[in-house]
C-alpha positions as CSV (number, residue, x, y, z in Angstrom):
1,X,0.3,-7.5,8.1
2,X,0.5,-7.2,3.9
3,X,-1.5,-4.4,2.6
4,X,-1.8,-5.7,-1.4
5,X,-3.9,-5.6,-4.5
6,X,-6.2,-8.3,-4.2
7,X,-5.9,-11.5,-6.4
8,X,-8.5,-12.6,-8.8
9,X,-8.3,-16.0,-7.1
10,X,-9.5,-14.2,-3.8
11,X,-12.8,-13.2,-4.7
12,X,-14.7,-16.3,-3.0
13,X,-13.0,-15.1,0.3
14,X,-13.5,-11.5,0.2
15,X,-17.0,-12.5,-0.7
16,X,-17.3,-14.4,2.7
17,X,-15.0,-11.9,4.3
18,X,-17.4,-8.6,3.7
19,X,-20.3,-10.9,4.7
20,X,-19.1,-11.8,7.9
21,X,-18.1,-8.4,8.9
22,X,-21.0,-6.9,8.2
23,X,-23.8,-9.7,9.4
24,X,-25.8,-8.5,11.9
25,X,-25.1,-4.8,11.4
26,X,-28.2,-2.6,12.2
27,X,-26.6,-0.3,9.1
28,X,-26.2,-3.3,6.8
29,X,-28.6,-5.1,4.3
30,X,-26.9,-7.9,3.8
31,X,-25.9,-7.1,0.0
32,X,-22.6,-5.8,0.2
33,X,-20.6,-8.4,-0.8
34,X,-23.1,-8.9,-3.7
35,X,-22.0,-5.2,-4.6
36,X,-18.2,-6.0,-4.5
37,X,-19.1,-8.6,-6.9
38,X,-21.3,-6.9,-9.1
39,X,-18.5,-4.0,-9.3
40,X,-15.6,-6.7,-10.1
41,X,-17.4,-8.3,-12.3
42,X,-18.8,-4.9,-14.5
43,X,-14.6,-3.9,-13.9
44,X,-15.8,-0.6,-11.9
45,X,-13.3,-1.1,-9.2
46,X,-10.6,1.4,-9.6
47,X,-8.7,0.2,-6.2
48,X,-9.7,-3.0,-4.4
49,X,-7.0,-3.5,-1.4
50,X,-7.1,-6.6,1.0
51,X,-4.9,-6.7,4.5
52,X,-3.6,-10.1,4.7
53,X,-1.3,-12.3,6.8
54,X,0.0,-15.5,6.3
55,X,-3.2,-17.2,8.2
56,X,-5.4,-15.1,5.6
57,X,-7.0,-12.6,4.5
58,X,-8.5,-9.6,7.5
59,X,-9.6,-6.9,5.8
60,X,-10.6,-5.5,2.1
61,X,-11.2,-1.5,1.0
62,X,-12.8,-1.0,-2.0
63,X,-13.3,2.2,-4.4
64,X,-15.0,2.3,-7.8
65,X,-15.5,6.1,-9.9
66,X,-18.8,7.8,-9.2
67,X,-20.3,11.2,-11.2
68,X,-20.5,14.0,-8.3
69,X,-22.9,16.8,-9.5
70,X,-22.3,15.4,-13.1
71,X,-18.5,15.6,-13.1
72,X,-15.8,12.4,-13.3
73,X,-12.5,12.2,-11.5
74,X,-14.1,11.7,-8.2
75,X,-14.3,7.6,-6.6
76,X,-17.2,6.1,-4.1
77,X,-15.7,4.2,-1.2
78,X,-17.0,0.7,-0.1
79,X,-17.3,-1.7,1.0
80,X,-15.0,-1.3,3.6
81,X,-14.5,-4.8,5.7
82,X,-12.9,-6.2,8.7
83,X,-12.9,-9.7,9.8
84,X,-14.9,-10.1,12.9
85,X,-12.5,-11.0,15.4
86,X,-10.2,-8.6,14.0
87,X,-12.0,-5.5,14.4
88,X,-10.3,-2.6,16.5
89,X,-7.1,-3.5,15.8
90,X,-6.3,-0.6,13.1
91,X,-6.6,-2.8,9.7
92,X,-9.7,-1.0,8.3
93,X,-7.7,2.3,9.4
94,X,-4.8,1.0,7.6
95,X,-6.5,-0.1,4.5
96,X,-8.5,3.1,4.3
97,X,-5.1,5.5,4.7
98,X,-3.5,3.1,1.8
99,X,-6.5,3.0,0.0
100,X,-6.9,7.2,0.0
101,X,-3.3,7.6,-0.5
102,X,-3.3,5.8,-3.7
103,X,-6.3,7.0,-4.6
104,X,-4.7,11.0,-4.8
105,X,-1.6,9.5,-6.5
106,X,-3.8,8.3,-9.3
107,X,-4.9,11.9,-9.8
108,X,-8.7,11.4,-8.5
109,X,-10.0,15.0,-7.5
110,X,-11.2,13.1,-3.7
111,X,-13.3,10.5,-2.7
112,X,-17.1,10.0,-1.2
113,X,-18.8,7.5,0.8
114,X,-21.7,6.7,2.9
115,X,-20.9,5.7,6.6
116,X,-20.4,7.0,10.2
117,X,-19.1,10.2,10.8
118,X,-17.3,9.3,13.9
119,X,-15.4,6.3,12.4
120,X,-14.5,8.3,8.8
121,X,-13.7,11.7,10.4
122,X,-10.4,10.7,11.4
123,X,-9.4,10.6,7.7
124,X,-10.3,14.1,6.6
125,X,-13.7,13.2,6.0
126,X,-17.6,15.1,6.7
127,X,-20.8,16.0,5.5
128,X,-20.2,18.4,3.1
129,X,-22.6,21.1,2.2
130,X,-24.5,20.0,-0.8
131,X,-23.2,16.6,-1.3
132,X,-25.9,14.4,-1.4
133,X,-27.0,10.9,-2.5
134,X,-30.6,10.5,-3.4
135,X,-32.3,8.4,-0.6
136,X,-29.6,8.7,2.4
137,X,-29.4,10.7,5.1
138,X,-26.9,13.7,4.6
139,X,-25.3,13.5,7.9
140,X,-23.7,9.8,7.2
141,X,-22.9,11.0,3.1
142,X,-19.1,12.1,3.4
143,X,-16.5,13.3,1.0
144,X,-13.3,14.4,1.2
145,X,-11.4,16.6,-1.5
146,X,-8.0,15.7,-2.5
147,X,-7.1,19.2,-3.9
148,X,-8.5,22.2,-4.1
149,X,-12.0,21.1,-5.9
150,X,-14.9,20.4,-2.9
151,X,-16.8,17.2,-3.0
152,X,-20.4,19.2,-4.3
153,X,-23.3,17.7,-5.9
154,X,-25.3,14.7,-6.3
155,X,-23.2,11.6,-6.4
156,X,-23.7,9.0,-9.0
157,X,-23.0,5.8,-8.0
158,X,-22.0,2.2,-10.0
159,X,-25.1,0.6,-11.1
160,X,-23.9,-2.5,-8.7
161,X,-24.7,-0.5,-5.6
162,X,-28.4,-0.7,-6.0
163,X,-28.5,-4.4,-5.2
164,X,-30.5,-5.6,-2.9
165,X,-32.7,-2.1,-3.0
166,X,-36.4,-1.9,-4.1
């Protein structure tokens, strides 16, 4: 397994990709690869990683900037996706250490993201005392400081990631 940039030509498949792996989900509302799109398209993404083998693509990690409490240098993460049938098989893991690893290189002051505590943890991240995002529940709204600076504040995500709400 290849952990790259993705290519422009790939878009159609990560498209299909993030909407397979997260049909069905009880947490998803079916608009998420509609927000990868909307962020490629504006140029938001800061860091868009697929996992890939010669059969195809298995998994994509996503980050775009975000204001936190009114201050830049910090990145949203998502969508995170794993083909189906490939799930539990460490690629999102992968991805997401590759993915945050990068991410400090660049210089980023840490990362946020909405998702479940459980799963995230294992990379350094939690519900941080207030960090919040307008309309989520606090306990699944995670950051994770890169340096000394603590993910505080209301974060301010892409305009892409209010499709699909209203």
């Amino acid at each position: 397994m290849e952990i790259r940039d993705e290519r422009p030509q790939e878009a159609g498949a990560i498209g299909a990709l993030v909407t397979a792996a997260f049909a069905g989900k009880a947490y998803s509302d079916g608009t998420e690869a509609a927000l990868l799109a909307g962020l490629r398209d504006s140029g938001a993404l800061v860091l868009s990683l697929v996992a890939a083998e010669p059969g195809g693509l298995l998994g994509q990690v996503a980050a775009s900037e975000v204001r936190l409490g009114g201050r830049s240098g910090w990145v949203g993460i998502g969508p995170v996706a794993v083909r189906p049938d490939r799930q539990r098989e460490g690629i999102g893991s992968g991805l997401m250490r590759a993915a945050l690893a990068r991410l400090a290189a660049a210089g980023f002051d840490g990362a946020v993201l909405v998702g479940d505590p459980g799963y995230y943890g294992r990379f350094g991240f939690a519900p941080r005392e207030g960090l919040t995002s307008p309309g989520l529940p606090t306990h699944h709204v995670m950051g994770l400081g890169f340096g000394v600076t603590a993910p505080r504040g209301e974060i301010r995500w892409h305009p892409a990631f209010d499709t699909g709400r209203g």
